[in-house]
N, C-alpha and C positions, 0 to 999 in steps of 0.2 A: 504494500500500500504506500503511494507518496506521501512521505511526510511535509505534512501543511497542508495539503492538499485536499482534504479529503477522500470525497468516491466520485472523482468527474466524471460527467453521462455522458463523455465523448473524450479523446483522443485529442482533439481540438483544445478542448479546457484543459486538458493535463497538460499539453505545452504551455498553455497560456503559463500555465500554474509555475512551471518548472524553469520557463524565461523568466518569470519576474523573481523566483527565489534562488538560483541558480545558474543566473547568464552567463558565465564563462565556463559551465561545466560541459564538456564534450558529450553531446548528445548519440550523435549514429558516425558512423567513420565506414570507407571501404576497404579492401587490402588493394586497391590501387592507389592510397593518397590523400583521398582526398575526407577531410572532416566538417562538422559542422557544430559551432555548438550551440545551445538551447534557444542563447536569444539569436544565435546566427539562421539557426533553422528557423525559427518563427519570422524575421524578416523576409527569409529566403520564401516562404510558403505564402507572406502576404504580399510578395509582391509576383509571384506566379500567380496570383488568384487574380489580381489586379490583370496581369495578360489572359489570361482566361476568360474575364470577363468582360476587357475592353475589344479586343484580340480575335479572339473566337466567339465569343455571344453567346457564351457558357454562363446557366443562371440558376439558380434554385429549381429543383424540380429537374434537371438535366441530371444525362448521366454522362460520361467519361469512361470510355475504355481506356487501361494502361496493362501496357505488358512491361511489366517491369525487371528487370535484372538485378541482380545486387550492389546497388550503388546509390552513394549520397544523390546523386540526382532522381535517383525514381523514387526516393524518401521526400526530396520536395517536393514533387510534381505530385504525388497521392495528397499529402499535406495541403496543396495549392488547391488541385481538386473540390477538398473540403470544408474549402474557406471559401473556396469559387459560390458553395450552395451546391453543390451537383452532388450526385453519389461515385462514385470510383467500380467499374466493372470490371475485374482484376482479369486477365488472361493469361494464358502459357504464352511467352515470346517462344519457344518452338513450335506454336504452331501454324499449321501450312496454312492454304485458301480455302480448303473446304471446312479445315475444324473451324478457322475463326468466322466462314459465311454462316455456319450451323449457330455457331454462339450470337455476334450480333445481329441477326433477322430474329432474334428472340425477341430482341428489346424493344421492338413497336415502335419505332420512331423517338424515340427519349433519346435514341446517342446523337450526340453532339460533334462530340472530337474522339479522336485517337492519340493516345501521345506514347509513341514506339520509342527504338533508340537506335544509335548512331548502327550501320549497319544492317539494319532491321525495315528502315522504311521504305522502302522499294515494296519488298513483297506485302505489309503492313498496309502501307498507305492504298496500295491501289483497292484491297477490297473495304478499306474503311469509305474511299471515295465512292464505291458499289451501294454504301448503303447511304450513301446523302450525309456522311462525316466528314472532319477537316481532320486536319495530322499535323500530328509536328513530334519530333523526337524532345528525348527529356531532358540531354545536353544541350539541346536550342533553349529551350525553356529557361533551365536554370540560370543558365549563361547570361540570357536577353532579363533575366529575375535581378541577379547579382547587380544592374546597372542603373535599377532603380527603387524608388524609394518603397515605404511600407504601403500601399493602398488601405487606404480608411474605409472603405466598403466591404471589407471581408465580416464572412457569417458564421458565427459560433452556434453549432449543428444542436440542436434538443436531440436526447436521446432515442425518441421514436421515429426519428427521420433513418431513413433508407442511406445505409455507409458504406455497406463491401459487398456486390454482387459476385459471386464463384459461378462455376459455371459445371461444377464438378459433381454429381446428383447423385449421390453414392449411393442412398436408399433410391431411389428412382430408376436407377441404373442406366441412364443416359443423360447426356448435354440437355442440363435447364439452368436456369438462371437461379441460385441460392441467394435469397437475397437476405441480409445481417442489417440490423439497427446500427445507429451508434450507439446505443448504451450497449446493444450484445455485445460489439465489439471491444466494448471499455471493461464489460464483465470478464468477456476471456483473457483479456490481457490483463487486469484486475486476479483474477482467478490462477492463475497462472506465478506473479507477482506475490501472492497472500502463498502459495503453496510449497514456496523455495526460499521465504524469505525474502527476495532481491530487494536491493535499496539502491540511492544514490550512487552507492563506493562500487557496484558493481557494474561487469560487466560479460556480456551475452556474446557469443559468438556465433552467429547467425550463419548454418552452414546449406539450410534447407535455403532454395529459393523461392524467394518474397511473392510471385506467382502464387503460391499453395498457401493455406491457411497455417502451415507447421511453422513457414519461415517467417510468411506476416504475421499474423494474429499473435499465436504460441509463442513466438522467437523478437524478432523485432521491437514489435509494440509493446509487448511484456517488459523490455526492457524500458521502452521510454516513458510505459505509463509509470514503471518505478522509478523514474529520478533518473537512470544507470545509464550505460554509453551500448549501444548497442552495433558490433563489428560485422558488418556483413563481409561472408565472403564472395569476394568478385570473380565467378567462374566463367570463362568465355571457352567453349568449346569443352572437351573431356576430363575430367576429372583428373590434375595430376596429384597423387598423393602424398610425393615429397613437400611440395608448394604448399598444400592443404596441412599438413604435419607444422610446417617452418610458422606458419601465417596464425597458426591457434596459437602455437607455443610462444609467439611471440606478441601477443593480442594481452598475455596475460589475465582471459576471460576467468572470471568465475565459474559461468556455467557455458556449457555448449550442447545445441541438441542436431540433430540429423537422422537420417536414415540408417539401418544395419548396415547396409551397404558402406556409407562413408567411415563408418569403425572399421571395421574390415579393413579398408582403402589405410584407415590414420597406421594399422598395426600390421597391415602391409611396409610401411615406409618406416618403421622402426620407431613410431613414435610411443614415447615412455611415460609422457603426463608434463605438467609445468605448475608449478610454483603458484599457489592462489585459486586451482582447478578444485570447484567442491561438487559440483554435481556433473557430470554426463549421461544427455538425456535421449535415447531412443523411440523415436515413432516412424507412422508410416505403412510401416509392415511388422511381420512377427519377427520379432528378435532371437536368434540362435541362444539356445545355453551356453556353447563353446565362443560365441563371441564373447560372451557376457564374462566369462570366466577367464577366458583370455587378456582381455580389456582388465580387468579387477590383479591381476598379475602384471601386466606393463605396467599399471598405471598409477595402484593403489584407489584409486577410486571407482566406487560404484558404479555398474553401467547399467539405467534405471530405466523403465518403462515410463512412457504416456501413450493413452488410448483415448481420440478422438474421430474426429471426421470432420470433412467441409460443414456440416450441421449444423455439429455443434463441437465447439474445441475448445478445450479440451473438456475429457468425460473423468476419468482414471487414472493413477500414477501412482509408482510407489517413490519412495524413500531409501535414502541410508539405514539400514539396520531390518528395515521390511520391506525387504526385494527378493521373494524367494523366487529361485527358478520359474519361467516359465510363467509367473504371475503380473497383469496390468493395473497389477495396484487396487487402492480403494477408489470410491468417491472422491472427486476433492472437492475445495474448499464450495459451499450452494449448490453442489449438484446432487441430485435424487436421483437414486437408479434401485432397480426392480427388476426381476425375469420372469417372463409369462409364457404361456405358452403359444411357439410359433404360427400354429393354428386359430388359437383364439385365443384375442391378446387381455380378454377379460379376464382370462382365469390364469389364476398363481401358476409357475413352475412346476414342475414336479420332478423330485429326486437332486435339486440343486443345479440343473440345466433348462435354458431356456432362454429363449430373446430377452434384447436388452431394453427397457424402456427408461429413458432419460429426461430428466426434465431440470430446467435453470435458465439463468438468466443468457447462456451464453447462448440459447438453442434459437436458432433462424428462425426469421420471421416467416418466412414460405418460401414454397416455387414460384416460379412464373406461370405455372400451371396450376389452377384451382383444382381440380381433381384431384392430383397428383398431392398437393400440400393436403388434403383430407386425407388420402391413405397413409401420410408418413405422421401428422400429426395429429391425438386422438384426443379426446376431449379432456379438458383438466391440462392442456399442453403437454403431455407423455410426449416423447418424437419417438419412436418407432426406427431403432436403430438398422434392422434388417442383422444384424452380427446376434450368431448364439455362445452365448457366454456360459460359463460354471464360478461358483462361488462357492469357495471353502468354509469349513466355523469361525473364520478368523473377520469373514467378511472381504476375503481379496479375490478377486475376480482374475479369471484364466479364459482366454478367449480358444473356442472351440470349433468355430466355421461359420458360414453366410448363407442367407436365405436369400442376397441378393444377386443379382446379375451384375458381375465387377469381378475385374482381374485386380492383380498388383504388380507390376516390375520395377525394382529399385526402391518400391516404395510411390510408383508414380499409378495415380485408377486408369482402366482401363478399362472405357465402356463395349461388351462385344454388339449391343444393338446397334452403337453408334457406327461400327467397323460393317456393320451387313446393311445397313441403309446407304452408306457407300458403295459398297458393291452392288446393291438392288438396281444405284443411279445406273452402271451401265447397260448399253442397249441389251445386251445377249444374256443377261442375268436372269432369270425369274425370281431365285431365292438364295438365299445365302444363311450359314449356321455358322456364327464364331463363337469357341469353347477357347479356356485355357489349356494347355499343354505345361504340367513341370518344368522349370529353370532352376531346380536345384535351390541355393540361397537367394536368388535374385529374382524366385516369386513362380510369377509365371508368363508366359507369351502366348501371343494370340494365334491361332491356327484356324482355319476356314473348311469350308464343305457347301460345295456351290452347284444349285442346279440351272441349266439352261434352258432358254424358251425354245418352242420346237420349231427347229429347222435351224438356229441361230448357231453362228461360231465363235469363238475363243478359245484361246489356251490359256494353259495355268498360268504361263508368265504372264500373260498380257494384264488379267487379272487381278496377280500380285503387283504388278509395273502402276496397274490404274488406282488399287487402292492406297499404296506403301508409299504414292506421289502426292496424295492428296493428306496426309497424315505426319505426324511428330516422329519420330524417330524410334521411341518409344513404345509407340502406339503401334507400330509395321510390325502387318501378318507375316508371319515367319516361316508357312507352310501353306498348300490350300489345293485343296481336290475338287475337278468336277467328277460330280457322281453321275455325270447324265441329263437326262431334259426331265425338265418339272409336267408332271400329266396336270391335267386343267379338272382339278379334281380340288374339292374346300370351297365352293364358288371360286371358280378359278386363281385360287392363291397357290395349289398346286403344291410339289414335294417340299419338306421346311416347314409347313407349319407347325406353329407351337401352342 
């Protein structure tokens, strides 16, 4: 919790809070350079709001897509966003033209701008320009910000205003628009802060990228709504894990949280722990015991679970001293959780397994799909996590498997409806079936099973050539069989149906 502060209903009022108590204390920093501190961000953010608003005709009630990267400028161009009056529709910068046409044609006309970054706005800009938005990268921004003064018309957000759109529908199990308060978003970051302690003297090394709710929400903003400096790491291309080792150790972070994957990567490259290191926090995906034991042997420090989602973040986590194997922790600090059964979610558990029901302040305000927000959220706000979970006498929760449609790799979702609606688009497809196939530690990948309409050609490459170009890297089918032509049988939906 910031001290003096109290419990601000927005992100917006924590800075205010923390400029005026703490101006020279170093707010967010990248590992390329560049820093900012409290009151220098809050300048920097009101006078990007000030371009936003004079600039682009960015106004309350707007939204703003940002695909941001880990860098002191995409910290002020969200910030600026916020001050602009608009909400912030956060997106993966890897992705292609089809995932980002599928995310913004969500938004019904509310987007505004796009603000990409250097390198990025070529493929970026043109389908932002598709849907009736302007562009401008985040290095233009800050830069063009830095040169002038604070604009007196920036809007300090009530918490029931629309903050962080995700795009990420993990109970849904396809691309909708998740869309978070500012006060959710000040809870989880609030929640998160109350759970570890963080203050002032600390600092967060932000290893997940600001894209996803681990690296914003969880990582980031957690620190800044504590007072703390929070170091994002600046990854451009592939993970190198020497760099990634040199850049924490020398960050002298308190806490650091990431994916399994990135521990692995730190104790691949020989790294041992540093000096002022108290928590290492894993989410994402499931955590190895052998990483976990491994990590606890380089490092001396616990390597500790958090269990959320785009939803709601975070749910679950353990601690120093109750971190047993294999366990996502309790509760933390306002959240209520329950297991019911996955058939009907009225009735209790039985035998200590069963779906998870969540409810707090951190939980999404909805979809963009009203249907869709009725089946995940159930009356009395329970969210409907889709994950079946087990609970010990201790009360720590062991996560068991999904009732949803959702892969993992690396730790990144991976919707398969999303992967067969792409391949549906082509001419010679009728249907398409995308399952996980095992990756060992690193989750799963997506594999295909595709019928044709009668008389129609393709081959597999072509197939994989058209979906694996339209998608994140990530996201690329790794396999894919035609079984044949689809019979005009289902009212002609034919083979594939589910």
């Amino acid at each position: 919790m910031p001290r003096g502060c109290g419990y601000p209903e927005s992100m917006v009022e924590a800075l205010l809070c923390h400029a005026a108590q703490a101006p020279e204390a170093v707010a967010v920093e990248d590992t390329e350079g560049r820093r900012l501190t409290y009151s220098g961000l809050l300048r920097a953010a009101q006078a990007a709001a000030g371009l936003l608003a004079e600039r682009f005709n960015v106004s309350a009630g707007d939204v703003v897509a940002v695909a941001p990267i880990n860098t002191v400028d995409a910290a002020v161009a969200l910030y600026g966003v916020w001050m602009a009056g608009a909400a912030a529709a956060v997106v993966d910068p890897l992705s292609h033209s089809m995932d980002l046409d599928m995310q913004l044609e969500q938004l019904r006309g509310r987007l505004r701008l796009f603000i990409t970054h250097e390198g990025l706005g070529e493929a970026h800009c043109s389908v932002a320009r598709r849907h009736g938005a302007g562009c401008v990268e985040a290095e233009r921004l800050a830069g063009e910000a830095a040169g002038r003064g604070a604009w007196e018309g920036y809007h300090r957000p009530r918490g029931w205003m629309d903050s962080i759109i995700y795009f990420y529908a993990g109970i849904a199990g396809r691309t909708l628009p998740v869309v978070h308060s500012h006060g959710g978003v000040a809870a989880s970051a609030h929640t998160v802060a109350e759970h570890y302690g963080l203050d002032g003297g600390d600092a967060v090394f932000v290893s997940a990228p600001v894209s996803h709710a681990l690296g914003l929400q969880v990582s980031m903003l957690a620190a800044l709504y504590a007072g703390g400096r929070a170091v994002l790491y600046t990854k451009r291309g592939r993970l190198d894990p020497r760099d990634a080792a040199e850049k924490l150790a020398s960050s002298g972070a308190a806490m650091v949280l990431g994916a399994p994957g990135f521990y692995q990567a730190l104790l691949g490259a020989g790294y041992k722990g540093h000096r002022g290191l108290r928590y290492a926090v894993s989410a994402g995906a499931p955590l190895p015991v052998e990483t976990q034991r491994s990590w606890l042997e380089a490092t001396g420090v616990e390597l500790l679970q958090l269990y959320g989602m785009t939803e709601a973040a975070p749910l679950t986590a353990t601690l120093p001293g109750d971190n047993p194997p294999g366990s996502i922790g309790r509760p933390m600090p306002g959240v209520e959780a329950r297991l019911v059964d996955p058939e009907d979610p009225g009735r209790p558990a039985e035998g200590g397994v069963g779906e998870l029901l969540a409810r707090g302040p951190m939980v999404m305000r909805g979809y963009g799909d009203p249907e869709e927000t009725r089946r995940a959220l159930l009356p009395g706000g329970w969210l409907r996590t889709g994950d079946i979970l087990a609970v010990d006498g201790e009360g720590r929760f062991y996560f068991r498997g999904v009732r949803k449609r959702m892969l993992k790799y690396k730790g990144y979702p991976i919707f398969p409806r999303d992967l067969e609606a792409i391949l549906e688009r082509h001419p010679a497809v009728a249907r398409a079936v995308v399952e996980g196939e095992p990756a060992g530690e690193l989750g799963q990948v997506p594999v295909a099973r595709v019928w044709l309409k009668p008389g129609a050609r393709a081959s597999e490459r072509e197939l994989l050539e058209w979906v694996n170009s339209r998608v994140a890297g990530y996201k690329q089918v790794r396999r894919l069989v035609i079984e044949g032509e689809a019979e005009a049988t289902n009212g002609g939906r034919g083979v594939g149906e589910r």
